[in-house]
C-alpha positions as CSV (number, residue, x, y, z in Angstrom):
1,X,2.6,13.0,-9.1
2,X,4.4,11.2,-6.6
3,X,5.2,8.1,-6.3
4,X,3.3,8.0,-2.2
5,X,0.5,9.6,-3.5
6,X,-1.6,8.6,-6.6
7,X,0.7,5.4,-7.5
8,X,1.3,5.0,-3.6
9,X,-0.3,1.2,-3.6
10,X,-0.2,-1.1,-6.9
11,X,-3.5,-2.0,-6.1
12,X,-4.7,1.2,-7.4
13,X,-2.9,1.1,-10.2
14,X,-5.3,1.1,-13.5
15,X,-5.3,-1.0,-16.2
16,X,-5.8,-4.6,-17.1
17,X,-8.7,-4.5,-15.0
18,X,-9.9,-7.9,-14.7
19,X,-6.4,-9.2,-14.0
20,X,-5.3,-6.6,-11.8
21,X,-8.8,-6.9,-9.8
22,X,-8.3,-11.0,-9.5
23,X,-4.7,-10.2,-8.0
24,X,-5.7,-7.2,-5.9
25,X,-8.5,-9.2,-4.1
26,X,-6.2,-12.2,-4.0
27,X,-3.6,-9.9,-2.0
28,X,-6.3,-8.1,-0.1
29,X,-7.8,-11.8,1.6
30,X,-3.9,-12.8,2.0
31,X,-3.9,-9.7,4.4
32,X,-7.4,-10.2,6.3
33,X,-5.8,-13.9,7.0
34,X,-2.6,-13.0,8.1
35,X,-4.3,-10.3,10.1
36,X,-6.9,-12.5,11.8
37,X,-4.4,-15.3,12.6
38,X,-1.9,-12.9,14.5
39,X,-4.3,-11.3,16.6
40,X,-8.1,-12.1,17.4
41,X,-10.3,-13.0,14.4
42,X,-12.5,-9.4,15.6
43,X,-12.3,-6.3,13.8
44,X,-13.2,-4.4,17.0
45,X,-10.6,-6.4,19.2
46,X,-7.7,-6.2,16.2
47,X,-6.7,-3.2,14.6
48,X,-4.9,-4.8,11.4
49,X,-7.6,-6.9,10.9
50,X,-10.1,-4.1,10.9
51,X,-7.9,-2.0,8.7
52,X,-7.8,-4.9,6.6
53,X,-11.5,-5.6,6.3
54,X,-11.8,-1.9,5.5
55,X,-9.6,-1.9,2.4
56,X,-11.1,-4.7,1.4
57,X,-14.4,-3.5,1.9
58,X,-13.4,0.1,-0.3
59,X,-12.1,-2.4,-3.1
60,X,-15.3,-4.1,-3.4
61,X,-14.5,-7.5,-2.4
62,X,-17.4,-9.8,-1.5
63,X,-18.2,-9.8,2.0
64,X,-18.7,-13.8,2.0
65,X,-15.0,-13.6,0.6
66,X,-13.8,-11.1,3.7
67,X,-15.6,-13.6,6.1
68,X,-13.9,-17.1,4.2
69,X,-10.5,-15.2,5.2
70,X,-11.4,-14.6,8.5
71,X,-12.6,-18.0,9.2
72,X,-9.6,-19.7,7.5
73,X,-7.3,-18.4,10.0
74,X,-9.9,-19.2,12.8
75,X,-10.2,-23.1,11.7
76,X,-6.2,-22.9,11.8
77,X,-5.2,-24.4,8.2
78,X,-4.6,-20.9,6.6
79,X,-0.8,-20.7,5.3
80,X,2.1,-19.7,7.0
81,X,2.8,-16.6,5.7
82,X,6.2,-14.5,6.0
83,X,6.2,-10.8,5.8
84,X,9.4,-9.8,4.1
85,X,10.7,-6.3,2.8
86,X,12.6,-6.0,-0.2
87,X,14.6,-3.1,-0.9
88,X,16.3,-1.2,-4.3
89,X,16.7,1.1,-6.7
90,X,14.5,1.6,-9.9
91,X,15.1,3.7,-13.4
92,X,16.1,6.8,-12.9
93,X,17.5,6.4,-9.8
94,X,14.0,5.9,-8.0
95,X,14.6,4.2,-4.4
96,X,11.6,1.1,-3.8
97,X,10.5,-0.6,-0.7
98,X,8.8,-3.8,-1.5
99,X,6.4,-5.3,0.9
100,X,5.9,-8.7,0.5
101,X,3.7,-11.8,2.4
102,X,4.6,-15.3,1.4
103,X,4.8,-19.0,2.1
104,X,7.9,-19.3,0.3
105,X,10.9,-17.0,0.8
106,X,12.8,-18.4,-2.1
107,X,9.8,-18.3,-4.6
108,X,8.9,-15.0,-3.8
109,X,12.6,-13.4,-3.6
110,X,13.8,-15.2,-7.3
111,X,10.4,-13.5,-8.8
112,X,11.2,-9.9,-6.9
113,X,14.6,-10.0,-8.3
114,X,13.7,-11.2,-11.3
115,X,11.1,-8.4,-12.1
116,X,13.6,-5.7,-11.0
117,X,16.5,-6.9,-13.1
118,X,14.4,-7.1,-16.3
119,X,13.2,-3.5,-15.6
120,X,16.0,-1.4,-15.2
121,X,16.5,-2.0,-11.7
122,X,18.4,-3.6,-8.9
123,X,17.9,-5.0,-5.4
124,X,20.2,-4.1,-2.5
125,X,20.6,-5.2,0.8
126,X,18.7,-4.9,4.0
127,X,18.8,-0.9,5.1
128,X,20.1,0.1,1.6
129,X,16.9,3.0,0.8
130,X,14.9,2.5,4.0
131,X,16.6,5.1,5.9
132,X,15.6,7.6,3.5
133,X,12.3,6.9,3.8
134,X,9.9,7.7,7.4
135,X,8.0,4.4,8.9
136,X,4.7,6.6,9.4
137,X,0.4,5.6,9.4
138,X,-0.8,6.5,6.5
139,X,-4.8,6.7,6.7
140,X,-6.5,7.2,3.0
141,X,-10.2,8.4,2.3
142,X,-11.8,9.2,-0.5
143,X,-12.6,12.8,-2.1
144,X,-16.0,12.3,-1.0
145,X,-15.2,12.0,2.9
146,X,-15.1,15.5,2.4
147,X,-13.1,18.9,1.3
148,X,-9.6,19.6,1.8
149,X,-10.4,22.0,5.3
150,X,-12.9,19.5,6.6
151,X,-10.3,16.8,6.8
152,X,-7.6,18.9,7.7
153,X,-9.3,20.1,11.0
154,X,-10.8,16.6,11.5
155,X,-7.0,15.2,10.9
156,X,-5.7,18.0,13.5
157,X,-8.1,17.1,15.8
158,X,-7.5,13.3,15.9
159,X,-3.4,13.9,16.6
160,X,-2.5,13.5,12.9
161,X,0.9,15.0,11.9
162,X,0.1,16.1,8.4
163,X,-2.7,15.8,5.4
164,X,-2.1,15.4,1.7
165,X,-5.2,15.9,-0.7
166,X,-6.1,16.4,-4.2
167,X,-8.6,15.2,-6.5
168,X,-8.1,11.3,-5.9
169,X,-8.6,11.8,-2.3
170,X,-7.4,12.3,1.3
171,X,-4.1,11.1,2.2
172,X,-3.9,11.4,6.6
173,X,-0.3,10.9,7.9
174,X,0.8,9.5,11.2
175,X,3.3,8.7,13.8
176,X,4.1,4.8,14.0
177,X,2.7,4.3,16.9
178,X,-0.8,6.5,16.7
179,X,-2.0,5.2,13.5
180,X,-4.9,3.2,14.8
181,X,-5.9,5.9,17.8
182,X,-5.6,8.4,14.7
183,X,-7.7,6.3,12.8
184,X,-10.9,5.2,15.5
185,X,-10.8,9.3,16.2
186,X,-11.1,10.1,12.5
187,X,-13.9,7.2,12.0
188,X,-16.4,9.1,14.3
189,X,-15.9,12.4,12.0
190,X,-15.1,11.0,8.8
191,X,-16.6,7.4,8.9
192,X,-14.6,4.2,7.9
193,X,-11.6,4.8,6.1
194,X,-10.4,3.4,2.6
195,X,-7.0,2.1,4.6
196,X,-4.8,2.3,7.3
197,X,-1.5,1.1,7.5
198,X,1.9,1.3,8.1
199,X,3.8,3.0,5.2
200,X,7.2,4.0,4.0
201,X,7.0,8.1,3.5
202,X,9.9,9.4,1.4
203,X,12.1,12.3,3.1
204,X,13.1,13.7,-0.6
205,X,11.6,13.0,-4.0
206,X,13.3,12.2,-7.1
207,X,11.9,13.6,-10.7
208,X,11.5,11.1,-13.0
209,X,12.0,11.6,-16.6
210,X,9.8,10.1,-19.3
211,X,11.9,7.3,-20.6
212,X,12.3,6.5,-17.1
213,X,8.6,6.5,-16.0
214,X,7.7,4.4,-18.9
215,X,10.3,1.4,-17.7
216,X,9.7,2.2,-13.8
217,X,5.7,1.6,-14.8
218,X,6.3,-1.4,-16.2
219,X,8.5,-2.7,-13.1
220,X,5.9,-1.6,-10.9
221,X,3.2,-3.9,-13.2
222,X,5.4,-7.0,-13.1
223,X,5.7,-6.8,-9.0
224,X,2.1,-6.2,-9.5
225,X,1.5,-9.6,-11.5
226,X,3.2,-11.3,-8.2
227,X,0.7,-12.3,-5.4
228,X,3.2,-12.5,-2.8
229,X,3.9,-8.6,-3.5
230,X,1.3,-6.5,-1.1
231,X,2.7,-3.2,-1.8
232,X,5.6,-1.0,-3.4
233,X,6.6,2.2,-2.0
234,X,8.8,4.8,-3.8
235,X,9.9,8.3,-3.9
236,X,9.5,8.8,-7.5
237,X,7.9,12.5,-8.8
238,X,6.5,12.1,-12.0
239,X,4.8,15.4,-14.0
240,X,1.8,15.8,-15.0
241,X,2.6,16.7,-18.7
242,X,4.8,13.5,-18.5
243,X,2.1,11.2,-17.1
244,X,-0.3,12.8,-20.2
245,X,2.2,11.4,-22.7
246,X,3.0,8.1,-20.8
247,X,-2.0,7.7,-21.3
């Protein structure tokens, strides 16, 4: 398992449910906002916000809640939010982006550092694991979009650069700068798509043993407890006969 692929986003993480839903739908509206405020409050007219209203949409949020986060940045008295990137290592020598959006830098970086520290892990500076890491789209459907060779040859077709799936679903990677051509193309063949984004795609993986996977978990949870945090990115490798003992 790697840490891009089934654990790629903490909002798919299971367990706790009814927390972890609250604080996933929380982030996900944080998004649409921010989305809607930089650009034009139209999903046709503004990519992020489309790709936004399409996550939230494969999440389940209420569609009156997708429309109060669209109109909050319309009536101008939506927060200032600050997109920041964290960067550091994790147990077992696991290298973690951080993604963060926040109205308050310091709030936001004592509570990132915090949860690091207290799980076996450290924050470096700007540029300390990002250039081991790829700035790609990452496009993500679910198994039911189709097989593995249906989305491969729609993927080739739209100008993808590569395709990752398995049993969780269909994973369609991008250069920077196509993800949203790349992802209108595969919409036509595929329909709408769980996400797209910008991600942080890890040029090597690094195995993670089980002591370490059990403390790197429950970093991952604590940034996951943090509203501010949007997403955590990692190039952690975890077995399956190790995720079987972790449950």
């Amino acid at each position: 398992m790697a840490g891009h692929s089934k654990y790629k986003n903490i909002m798919y993480r299971k367990g706790a449910q009814d927390k972890k839903r609250s604080s996933a739908f929380s982030k996900l509206s944080r998004e649409i906002t921010v989305a809607a405020k930089m650009g034009l409050p139209d999903v046709d007219m503004n990519p992020r916000l489309r790709a936004a209203v399409n996550a939230a949409k494969a999440a389940s949020l209420p569609k009156e809640n997708i429309q109060r986060s669209i109109d909050k940045a319309s009536r101008g008295d939506a927060e200032n939010y600050e997109e920041i990137r964290y960067e550091g290592f994790g147990p077992g020598g696991v290298s973690l982006i951080i993604e963060a959006l926040t109205d308050n830098r310091n709030r936001t970086a004592t509570n990132v550092r915090v949860a690091v520290g207290k799980n076996g892990g450290n924050l470096g500076a700007g540029g300390s694991v990002s250039h081991a890491f790829d700035r790609v789209g990452l496009i993500s459907y679910p198994a039911s979009a189709g097989d593995a060779d249906t989305v491969f040859e729609a993927a080739l077709e739209a100008g993808a650069e590569d395709v990752s799936s398995s049993e969780d679903g269909h994973e369609v990677w991008t250069a920077q700068g196509d993800l949203h051509e790349v992802a209108k193309a595969l919409e036509a063949k595929l329909g709408e798509a769980e996400g797209a984004k910008l991600a942080w795609r890890p040029q090597v993986m690094v195995a993670v043993e089980a002591d370490d996977a059990a403390t790197l978990f429950k970093l991952i949870d604590a940034l996951d407890e943090d509203d501010d945090v949007q997403t955590v990115w990692g190039n952690y490798e975890i077995s399956d006969e190790i995720m079987e003992t972790l449950g």
